[in-house]
VEXDREN-2710 file (C-alpha; in Angstrom, 1 decimal):
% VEXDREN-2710
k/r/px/py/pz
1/UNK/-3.9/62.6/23.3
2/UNK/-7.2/61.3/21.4
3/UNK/-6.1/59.8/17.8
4/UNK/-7.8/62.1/14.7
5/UNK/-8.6/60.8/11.4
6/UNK/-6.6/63.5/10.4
7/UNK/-3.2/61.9/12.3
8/UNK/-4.3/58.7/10.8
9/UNK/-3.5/59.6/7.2
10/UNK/-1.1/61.3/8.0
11/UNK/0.7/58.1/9.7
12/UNK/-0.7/55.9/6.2
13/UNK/0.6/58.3/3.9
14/UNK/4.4/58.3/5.6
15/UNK/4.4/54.5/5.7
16/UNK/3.4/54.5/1.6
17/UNK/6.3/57.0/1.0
18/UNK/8.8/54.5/3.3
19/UNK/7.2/51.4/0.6
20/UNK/7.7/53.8/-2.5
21/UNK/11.3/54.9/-1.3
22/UNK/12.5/51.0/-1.1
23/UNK/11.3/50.6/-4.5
24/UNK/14.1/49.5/-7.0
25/UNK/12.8/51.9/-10.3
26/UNK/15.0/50.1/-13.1
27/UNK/14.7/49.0/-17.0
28/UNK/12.9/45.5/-17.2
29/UNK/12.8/43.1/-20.1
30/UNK/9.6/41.0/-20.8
31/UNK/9.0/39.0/-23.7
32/UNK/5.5/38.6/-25.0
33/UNK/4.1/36.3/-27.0
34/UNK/0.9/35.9/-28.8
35/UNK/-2.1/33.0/-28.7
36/UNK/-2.5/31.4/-32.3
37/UNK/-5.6/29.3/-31.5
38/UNK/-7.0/27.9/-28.5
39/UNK/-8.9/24.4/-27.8
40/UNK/-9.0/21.8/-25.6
41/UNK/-7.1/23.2/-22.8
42/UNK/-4.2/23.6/-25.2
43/UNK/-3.0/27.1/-26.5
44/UNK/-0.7/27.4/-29.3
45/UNK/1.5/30.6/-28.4
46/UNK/3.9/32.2/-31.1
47/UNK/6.6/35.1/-30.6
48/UNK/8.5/33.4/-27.2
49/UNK/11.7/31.9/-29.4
50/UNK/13.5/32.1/-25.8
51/UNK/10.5/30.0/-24.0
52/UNK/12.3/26.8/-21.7
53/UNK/10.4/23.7/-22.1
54/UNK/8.2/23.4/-19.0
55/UNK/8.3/27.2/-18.3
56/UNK/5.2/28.6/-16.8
57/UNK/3.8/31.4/-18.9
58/UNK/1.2/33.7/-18.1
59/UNK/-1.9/34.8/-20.0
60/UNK/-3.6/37.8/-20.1
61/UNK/-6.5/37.0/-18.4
62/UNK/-4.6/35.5/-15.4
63/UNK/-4.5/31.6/-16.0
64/UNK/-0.9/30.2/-16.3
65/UNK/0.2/27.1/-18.2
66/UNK/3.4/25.6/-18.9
67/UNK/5.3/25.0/-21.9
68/UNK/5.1/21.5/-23.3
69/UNK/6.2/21.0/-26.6
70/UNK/8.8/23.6/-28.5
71/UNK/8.1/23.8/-32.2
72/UNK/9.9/25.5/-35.0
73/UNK/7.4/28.5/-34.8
74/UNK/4.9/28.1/-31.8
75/UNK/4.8/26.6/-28.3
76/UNK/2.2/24.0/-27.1
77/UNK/1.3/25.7/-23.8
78/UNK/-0.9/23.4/-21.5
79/UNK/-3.5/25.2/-18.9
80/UNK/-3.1/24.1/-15.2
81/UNK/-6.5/26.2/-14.1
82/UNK/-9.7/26.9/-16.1
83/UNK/-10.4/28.3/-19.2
84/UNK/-11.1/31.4/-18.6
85/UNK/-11.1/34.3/-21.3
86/UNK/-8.3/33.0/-23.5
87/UNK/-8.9/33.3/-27.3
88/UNK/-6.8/34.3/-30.1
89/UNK/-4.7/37.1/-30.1
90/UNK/-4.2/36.9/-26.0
91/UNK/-0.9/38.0/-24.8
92/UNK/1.6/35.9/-23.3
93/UNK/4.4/36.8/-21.0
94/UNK/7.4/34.0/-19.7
95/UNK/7.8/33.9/-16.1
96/UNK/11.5/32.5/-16.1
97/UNK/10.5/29.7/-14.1
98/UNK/9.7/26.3/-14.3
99/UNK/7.1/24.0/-12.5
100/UNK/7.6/24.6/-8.5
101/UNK/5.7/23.5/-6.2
102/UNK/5.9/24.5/-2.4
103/UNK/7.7/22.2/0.2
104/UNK/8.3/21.5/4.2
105/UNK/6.4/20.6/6.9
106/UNK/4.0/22.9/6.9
107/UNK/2.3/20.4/4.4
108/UNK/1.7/18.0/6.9
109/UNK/-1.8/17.4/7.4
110/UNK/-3.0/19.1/4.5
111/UNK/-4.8/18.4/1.1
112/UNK/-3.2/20.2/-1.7
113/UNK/-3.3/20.5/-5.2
114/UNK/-0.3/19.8/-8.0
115/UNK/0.8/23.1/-7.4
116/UNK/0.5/23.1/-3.9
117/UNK/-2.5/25.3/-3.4
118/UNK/-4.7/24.2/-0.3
119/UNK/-7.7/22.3/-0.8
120/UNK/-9.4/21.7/2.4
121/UNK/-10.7/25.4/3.1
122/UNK/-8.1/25.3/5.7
123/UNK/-6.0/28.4/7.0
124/UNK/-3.6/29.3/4.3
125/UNK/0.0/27.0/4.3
126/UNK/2.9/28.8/6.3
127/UNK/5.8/29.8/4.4
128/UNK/7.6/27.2/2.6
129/UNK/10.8/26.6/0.5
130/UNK/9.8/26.7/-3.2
131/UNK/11.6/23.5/-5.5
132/UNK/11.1/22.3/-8.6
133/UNK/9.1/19.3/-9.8
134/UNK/11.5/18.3/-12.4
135/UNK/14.7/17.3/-10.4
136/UNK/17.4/14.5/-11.5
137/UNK/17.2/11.2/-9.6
138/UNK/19.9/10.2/-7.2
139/UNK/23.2/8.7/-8.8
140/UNK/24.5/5.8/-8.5
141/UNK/27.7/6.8/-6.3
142/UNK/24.5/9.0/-3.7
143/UNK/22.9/5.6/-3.0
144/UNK/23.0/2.9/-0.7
145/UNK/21.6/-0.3/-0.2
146/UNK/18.0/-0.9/0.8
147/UNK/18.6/-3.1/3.6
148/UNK/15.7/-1.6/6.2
149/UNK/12.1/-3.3/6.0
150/UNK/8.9/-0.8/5.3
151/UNK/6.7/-3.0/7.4
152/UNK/3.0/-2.5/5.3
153/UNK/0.9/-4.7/8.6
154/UNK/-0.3/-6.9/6.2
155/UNK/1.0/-10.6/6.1
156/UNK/1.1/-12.0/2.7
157/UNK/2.8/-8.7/1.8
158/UNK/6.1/-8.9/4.8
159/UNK/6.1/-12.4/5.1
160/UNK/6.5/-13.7/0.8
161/UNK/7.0/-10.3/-0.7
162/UNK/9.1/-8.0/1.8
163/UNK/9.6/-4.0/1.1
164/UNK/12.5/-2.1/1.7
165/UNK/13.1/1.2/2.3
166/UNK/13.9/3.0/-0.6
167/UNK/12.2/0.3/-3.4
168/UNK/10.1/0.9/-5.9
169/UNK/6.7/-1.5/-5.6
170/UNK/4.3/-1.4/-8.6
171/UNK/1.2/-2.8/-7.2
172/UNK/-1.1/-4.2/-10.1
173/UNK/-4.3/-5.4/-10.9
174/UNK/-7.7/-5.1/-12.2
175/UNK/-10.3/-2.6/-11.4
176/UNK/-11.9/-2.8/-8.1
177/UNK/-9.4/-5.9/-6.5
178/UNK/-8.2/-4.0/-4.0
179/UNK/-4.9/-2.2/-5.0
180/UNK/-5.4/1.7/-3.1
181/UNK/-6.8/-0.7/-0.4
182/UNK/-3.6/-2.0/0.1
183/UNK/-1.5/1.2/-0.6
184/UNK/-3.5/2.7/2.1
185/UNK/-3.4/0.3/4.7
186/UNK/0.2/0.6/4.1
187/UNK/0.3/4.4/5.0
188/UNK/-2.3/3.6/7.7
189/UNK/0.5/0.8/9.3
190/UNK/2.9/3.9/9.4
191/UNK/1.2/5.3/12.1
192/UNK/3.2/4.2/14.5
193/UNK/6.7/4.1/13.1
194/UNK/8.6/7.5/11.6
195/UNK/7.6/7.6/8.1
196/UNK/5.8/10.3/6.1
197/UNK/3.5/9.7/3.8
198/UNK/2.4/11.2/1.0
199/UNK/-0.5/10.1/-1.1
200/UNK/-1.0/11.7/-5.2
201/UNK/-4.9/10.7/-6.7
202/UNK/-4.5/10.6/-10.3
203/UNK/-7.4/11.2/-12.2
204/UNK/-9.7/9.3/-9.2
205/UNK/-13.0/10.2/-8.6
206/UNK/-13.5/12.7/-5.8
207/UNK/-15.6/10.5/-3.8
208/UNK/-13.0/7.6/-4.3
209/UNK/-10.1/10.7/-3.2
210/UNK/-12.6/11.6/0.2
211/UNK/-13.1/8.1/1.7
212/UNK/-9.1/7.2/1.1
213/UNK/-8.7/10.7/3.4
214/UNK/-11.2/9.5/5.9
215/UNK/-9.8/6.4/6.2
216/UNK/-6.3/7.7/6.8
217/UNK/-7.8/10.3/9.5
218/UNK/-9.9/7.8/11.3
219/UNK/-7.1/4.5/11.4
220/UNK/-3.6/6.7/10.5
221/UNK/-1.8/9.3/11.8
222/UNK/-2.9/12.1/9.0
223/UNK/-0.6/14.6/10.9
224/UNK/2.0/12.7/9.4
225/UNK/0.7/12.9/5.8
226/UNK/0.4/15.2/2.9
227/UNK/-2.3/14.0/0.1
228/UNK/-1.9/15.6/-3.3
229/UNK/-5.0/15.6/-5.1
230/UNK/-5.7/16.0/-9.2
231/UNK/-9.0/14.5/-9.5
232/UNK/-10.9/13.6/-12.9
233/UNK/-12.4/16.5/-12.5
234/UNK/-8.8/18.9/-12.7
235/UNK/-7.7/20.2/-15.8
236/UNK/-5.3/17.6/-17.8
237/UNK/-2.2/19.6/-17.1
238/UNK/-2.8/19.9/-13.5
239/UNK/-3.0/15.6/-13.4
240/UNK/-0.1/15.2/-15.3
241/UNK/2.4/17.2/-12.9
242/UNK/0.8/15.6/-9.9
243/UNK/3.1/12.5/-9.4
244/UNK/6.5/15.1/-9.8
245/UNK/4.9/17.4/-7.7
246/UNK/4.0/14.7/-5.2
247/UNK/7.6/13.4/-5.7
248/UNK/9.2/16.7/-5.2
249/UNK/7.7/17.1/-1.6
250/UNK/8.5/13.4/-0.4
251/UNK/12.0/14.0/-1.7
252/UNK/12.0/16.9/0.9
253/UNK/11.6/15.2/3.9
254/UNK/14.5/11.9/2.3
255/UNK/17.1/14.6/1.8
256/UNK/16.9/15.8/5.8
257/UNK/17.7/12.0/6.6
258/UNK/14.1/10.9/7.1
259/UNK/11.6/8.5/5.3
260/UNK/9.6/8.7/3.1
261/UNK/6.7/6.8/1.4
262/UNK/4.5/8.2/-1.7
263/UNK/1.6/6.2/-3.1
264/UNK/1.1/6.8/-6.9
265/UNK/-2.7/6.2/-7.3
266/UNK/-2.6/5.4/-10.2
267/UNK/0.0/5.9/-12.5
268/UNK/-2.3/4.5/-15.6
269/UNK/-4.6/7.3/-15.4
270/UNK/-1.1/9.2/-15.8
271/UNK/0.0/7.7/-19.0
272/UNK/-4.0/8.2/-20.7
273/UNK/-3.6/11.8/-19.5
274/UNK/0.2/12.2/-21.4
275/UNK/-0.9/10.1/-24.9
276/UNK/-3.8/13.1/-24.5
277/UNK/-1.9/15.6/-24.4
278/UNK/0.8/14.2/-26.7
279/UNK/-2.1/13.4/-29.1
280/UNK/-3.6/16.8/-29.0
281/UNK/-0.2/18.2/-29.5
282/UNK/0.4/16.4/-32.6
283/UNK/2.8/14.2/-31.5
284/UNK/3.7/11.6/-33.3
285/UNK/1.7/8.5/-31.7
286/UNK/3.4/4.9/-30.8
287/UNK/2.2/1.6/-29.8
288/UNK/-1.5/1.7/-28.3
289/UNK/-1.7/5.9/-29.2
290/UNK/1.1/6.5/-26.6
291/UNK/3.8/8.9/-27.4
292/UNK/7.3/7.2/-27.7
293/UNK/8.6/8.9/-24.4
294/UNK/5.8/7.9/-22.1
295/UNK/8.3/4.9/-20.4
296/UNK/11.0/8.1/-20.0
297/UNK/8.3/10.2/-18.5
298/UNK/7.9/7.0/-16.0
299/UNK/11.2/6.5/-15.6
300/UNK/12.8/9.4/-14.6
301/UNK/9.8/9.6/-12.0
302/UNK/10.5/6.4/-10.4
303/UNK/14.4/6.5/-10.4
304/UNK/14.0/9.5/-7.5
305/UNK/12.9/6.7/-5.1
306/UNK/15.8/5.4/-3.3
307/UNK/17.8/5.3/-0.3
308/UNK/20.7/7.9/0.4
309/UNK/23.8/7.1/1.4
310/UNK/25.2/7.6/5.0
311/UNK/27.3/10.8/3.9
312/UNK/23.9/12.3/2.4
313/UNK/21.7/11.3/5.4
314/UNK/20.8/8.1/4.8
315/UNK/16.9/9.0/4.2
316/UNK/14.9/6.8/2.0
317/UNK/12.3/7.4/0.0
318/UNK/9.7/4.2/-1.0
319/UNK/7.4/4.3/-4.1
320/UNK/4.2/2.5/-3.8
321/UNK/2.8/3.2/-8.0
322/UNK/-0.1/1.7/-8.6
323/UNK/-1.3/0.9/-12.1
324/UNK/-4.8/-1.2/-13.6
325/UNK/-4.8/-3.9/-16.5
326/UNK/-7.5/-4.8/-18.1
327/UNK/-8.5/-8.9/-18.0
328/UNK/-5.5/-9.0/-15.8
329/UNK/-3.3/-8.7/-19.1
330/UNK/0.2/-8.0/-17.4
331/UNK/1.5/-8.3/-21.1
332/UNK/0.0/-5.2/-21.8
333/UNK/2.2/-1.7/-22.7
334/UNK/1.9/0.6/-19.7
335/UNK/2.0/-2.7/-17.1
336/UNK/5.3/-4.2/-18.4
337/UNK/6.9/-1.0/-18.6
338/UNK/6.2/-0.2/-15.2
339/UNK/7.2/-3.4/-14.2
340/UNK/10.5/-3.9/-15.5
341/UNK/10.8/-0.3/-14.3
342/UNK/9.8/-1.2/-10.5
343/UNK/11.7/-3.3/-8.3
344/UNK/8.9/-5.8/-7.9
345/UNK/5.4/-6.1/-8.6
346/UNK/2.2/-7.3/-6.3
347/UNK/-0.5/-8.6/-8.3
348/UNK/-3.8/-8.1/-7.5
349/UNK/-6.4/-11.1/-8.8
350/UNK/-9.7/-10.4/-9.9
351/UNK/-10.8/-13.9/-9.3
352/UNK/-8.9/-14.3/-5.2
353/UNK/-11.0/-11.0/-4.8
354/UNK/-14.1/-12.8/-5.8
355/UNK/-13.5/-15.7/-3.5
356/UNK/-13.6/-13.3/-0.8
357/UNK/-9.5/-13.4/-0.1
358/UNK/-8.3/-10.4/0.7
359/UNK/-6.0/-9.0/-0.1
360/UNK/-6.2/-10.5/-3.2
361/UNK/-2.1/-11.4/-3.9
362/UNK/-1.8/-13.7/-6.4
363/UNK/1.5/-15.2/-4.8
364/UNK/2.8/-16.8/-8.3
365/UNK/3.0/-13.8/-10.4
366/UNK/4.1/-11.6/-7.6
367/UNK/7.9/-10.8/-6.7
368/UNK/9.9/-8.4/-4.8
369/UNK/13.3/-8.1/-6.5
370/UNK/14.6/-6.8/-2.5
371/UNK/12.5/-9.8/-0.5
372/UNK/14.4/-11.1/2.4
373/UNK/17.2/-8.8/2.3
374/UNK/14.9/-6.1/4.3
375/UNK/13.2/-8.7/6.5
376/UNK/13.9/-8.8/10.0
377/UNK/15.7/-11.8/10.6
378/UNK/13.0/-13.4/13.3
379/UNK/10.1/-13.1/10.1
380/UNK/13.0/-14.2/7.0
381/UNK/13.7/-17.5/9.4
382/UNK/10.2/-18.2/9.8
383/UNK/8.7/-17.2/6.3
384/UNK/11.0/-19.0/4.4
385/UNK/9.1/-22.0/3.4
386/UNK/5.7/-20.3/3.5
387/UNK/5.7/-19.5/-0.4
388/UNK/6.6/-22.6/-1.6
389/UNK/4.3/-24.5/0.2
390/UNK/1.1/-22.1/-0.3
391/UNK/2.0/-23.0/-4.3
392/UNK/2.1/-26.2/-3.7
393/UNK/-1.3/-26.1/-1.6
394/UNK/-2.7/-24.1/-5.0
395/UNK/-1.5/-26.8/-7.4
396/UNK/-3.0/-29.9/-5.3
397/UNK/-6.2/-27.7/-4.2
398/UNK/-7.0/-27.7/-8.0
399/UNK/-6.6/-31.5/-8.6
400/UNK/-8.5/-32.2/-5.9
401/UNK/-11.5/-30.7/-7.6
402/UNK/-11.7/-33.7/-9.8
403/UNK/-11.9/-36.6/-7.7
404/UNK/-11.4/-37.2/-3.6
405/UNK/-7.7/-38.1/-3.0
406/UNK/-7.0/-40.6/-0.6
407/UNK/-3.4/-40.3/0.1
408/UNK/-2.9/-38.6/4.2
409/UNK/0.4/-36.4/3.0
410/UNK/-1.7/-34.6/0.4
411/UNK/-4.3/-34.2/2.2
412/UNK/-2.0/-32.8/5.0
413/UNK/-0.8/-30.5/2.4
414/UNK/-4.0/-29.5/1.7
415/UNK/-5.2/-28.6/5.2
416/UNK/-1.8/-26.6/5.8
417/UNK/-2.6/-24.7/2.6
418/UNK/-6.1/-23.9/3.9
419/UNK/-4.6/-22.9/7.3
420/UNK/-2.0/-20.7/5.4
421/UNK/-4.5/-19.0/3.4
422/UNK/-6.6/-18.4/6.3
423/UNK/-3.7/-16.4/8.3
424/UNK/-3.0/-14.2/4.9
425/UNK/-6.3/-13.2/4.5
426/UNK/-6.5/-10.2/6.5
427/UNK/-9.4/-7.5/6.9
428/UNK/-8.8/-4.2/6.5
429/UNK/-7.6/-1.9/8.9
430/UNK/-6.0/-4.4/11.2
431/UNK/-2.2/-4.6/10.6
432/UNK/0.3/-6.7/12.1
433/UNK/3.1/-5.9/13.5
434/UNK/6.4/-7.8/12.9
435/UNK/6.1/-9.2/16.4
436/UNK/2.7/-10.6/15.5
437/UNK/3.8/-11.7/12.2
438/UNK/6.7/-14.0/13.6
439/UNK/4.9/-15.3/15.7
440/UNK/1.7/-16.8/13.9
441/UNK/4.0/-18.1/11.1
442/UNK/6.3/-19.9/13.9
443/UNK/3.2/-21.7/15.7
444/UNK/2.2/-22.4/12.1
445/UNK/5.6/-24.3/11.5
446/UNK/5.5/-26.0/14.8
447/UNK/2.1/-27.4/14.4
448/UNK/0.1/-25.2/16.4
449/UNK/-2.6/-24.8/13.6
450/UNK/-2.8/-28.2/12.1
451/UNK/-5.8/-30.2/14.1
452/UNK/-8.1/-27.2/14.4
453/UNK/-10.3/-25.5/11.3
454/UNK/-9.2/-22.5/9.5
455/UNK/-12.1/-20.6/11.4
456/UNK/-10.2/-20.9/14.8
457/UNK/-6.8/-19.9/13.0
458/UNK/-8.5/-16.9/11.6
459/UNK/-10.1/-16.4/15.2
460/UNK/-6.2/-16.4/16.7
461/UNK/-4.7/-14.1/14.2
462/UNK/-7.2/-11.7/15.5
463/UNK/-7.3/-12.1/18.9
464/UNK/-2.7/-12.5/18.8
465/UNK/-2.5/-8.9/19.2
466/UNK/-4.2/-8.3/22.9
467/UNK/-3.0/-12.2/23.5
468/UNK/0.3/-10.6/23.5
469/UNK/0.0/-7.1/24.5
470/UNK/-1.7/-8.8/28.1
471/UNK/0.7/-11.1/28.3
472/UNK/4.2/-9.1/28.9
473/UNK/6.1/-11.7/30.6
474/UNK/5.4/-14.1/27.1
475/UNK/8.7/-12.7/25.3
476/UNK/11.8/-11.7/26.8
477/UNK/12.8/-7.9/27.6
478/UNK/13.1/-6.3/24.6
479/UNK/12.5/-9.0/22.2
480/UNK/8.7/-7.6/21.8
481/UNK/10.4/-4.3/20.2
482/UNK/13.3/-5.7/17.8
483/UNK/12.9/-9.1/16.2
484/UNK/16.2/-9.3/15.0
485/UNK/17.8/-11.0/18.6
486/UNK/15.2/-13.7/17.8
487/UNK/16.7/-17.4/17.5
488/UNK/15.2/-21.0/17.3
489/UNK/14.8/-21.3/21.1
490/UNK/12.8/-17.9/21.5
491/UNK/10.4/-18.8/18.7
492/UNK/9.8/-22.4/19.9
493/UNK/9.0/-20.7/23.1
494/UNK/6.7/-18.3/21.0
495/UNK/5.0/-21.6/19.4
496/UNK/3.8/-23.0/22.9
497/UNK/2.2/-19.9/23.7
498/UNK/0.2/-19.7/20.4
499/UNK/-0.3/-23.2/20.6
500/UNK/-1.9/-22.6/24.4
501/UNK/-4.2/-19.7/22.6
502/UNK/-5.3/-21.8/19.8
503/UNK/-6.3/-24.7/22.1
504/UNK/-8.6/-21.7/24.6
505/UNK/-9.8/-20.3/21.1
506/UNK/-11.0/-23.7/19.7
507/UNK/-12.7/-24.5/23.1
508/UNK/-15.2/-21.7/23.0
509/UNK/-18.4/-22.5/22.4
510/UNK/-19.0/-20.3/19.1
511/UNK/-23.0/-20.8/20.2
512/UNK/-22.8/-19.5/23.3
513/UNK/-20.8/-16.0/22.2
514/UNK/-20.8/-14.5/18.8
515/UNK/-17.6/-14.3/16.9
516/UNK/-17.2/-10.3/16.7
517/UNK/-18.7/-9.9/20.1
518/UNK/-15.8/-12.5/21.6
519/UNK/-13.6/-10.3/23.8
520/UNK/-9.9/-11.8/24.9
521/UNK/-10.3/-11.9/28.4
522/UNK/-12.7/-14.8/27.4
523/UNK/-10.3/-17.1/26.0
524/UNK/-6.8/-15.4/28.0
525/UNK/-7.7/-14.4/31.8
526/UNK/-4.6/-12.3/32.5
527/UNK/-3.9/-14.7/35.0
528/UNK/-3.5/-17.8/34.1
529/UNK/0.4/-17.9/31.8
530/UNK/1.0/-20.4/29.2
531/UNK/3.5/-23.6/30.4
532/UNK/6.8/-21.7/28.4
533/UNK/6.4/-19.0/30.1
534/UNK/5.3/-20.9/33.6
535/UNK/9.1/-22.7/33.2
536/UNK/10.1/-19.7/33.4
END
């Protein structure tokens, strides 16, 4: 029977009295409230006495806000979208809610705004569980130790200044030295291993936002990845919920007993953006302009990193903030509140950057209150002296620059501080992993380094990882995956072998093939073992 336009609305208008019919026809209550005056993304709303302090409210025209300071007779109400048509006498209606922001894995992958709105023009997110930005931080009894390592790839950082899962990391330095550089090799490392990341741009530039995305979609695993973005172009209120919102949806994946990592980029931006609002709020202004709660509103956003106990899962969730100081001034108010807020702190300095070492870690004023007690075993053995003697190189290195010094221990010193340096400085993109680590700082105890230049020891660090991925039969069964069975024998073994390779490396003629051109089968032929493994 053919289908008539007629039997089509017929069929549309029983569906639309099934819709009607479900409908629940009751009294509602809804409290309005008024718009006093309106400027700088800030309305001033009267006639809500009931209004919850960071309750979403709605405007007439459509834009939403979010209640940020309660006063005797009005409410601070900060926009999270544009303008719009909002002027004085606008209605106001509560929505009974607070800040939410949607969660799961359907994130994965995607670029999102503070509220969780899609970004990249993308098909619209699946559906997700709806949670609060605002939640309290672990207590005391719901945590455990943070005894696993986050491995970041990057030597200076596992080797002297070890993170664990679960820690809170500020790094810290001046502008342009390198500090999302770092965050985001430290995503990019987590490719292979089961974290998820999640990355929140704080008032950064959008171009600054795009190339940290390409980066992690061209070296990472971006599947595995949720970026949060509140660029300097988003309205005020939108970049000041970004780090809880970002929060909120790492905390997701920790509370299902999996990890987590969230990069804070950068969490002085964050403060700027609260002493503007506080300031256009009429809040009472502290030291440097910044409201009296702006180390609470750090605080409480920091404490939710941490690792869960066995009866809750045993997830973890790491915080990688970062924050800027100006003339490297660590004494300054937002950098020492973060930092006796953090678990450790890796400063960033201006003047290594210059040098050309990078990363730039200025190994004296860095610390990590966790360290060795989330090393592997294999790189805690081997790294152990590695701090003290770099500072001791640093010390002697500056002495030097006023006269020659004849004596042979300092200048042995000297030349195992400049082959020390040249392992830690590390380009970007090209992590470690702890197998690789152990093993360059154990040929570097036993010698291996010591009578060639720092060129060749950068040359082995880069060509260690296809050295040992060839060579299978260099570590025992297993070892290659889990440090932790390592012992003095094994990693004297592991010294001969580097040893062998630094001895092939130093005998290639650098005229005859260019550096970046050098391919391993021209120092290693698969063939040919080293003598430990030989013996056999």
């Amino acid at each position: 029977m053919e289908q008539t336009p007629e039997m089509d609305d017929a069929v549309w208008l029983v569906r639309q009295r099934e819709r009607l019919a479900r409908i629940e026809l009751a009294p509602t209550v809804q409290t309005v409230g008024r718009v006093e005056r309106f400027a700088d993304g800030i309305a001033y709303v009267s006639g809500l006495p009931d209004a919850m302090l960071d309750e979403v409210l709605r405007f007439q025209s459509g834009a939403v806000g979010f209640a940020h300071t309660l006063d005797e007779k009005t409410i601070s109400v900060v926009l999270l979208d544009e303008d719009g048509a909002i002027d004085a006498g606008s209605l106001v209606t509560r929505t009974g809610k607070t800040l939410q922001v949607p969660v799961g894995p359907q994130l994965l992958g995607r670029i999102v705004d503070a509220l969780g709105r899609p970004l990249d023009r993308a098909e619209a997110i699946g559906p997700v569980e709806i949670s609060p930005i605002e939640r309290p931080a672990p207590a005391i009894v719901d945590r455990d130790l943070v005894a696993e390592p986050l491995e970041t790839g990057v030597l200076v950082v596992d080797a002297l200044f070890a993170i664990g899962r679960g820690q809170r990391e500020l790094i810290i330095g001046d502008r342009a030295t390198g500090k999302t550089s770092l965050a985001v090799d430290t995503i990019i490392n987590q490719k292979t291993s089961d974290v998820v990341c999640v990355y929140v741009a704080v008032g950064q530039r959008a171009t600054a936002v795009e190339r940290v995305i390409e980066a992690v979609r061209e070296h990472g695993a971006p599947e595995r990845c949720v970026f949060v973005v509140a660029s300097a172009a988003s309205a005020p209120g939108m970049q000041w919920i970004a780090p809880f919102a970002g929060m909120t949806i790492a905390e997701y994946f920790r509370d299902r007993g999996q990890h987590a990592l969230i990069v804070i980029d950068d969490l002085t931006k964050h403060a700027a953006t609260h002493r503007e609002l506080a300031l256009l709020t009429r809040e009472p202004p502290g030291r440097e302009a910044y409201p009296g709660d702006i180390f609470h509103v750090h605080a409480r956003l920091l404490e939710r990193a941490a690792k869960l106990s066995p009866k809750l899962g045993s997830g973890s969730l790491t915080a990688l903030p970062i924050a800027e100081t100006d003339a490297s001034n660590l004494s300054g108010y937002i950098p020492t509140n973060l930092i006796s807020i953090a678990d450790g702190q890796i400063v960033l300095d201006a003047g290594l950057f210059a040098a050309n070492q990078r990363p730039a870690v200025d190994v004296g004023l860095s610390v990590s209150r966790v360290g060795g007690k989330a090393q592997p075993r294999a790189l805690h053995e081997v790294s152990g002296r590695l701090r003290l003697e770099y500072a001791q190189f640093l010390e002697l290195e500056m002495f030097t620059r006023f006269g020659g010094l004849t004596d042979a221990r300092v200048k042995a010193r000297i030349a195992r501080g400049e082959r020390i340096r040249a392992l830690i400085t590390q380009p970007r993109f090209q992590g470690l992993r702890t197998m690789d680590q152990v093993v360059l700082l154990a040929a570097l105890i036993h010698g291996a380094f010591d009578e060639v230049s720092a060129e060749v020891a950068q040359r082995v660090r880069e060509q260690l990882r296809a050295w040992l991925t060839a060579q299978v039969a260099l570590l025992p069964d297993g070892a290659a995956l889990s440090m932790e069975s390592a012992d003095a024998a094994l990693l004297a073994r592991l010294a001969d072998s580097v040893t062998e390779l630094v001895k092939r490396v130093a005998s290639v003629d650098t005229t005859d093939t260019v550096v970046g051109s050098r391919t391993f089968e021209q120092i290693a032929p698969s063939t040919d073992l080293p003598p430990s493994v030989a013996r056999k």
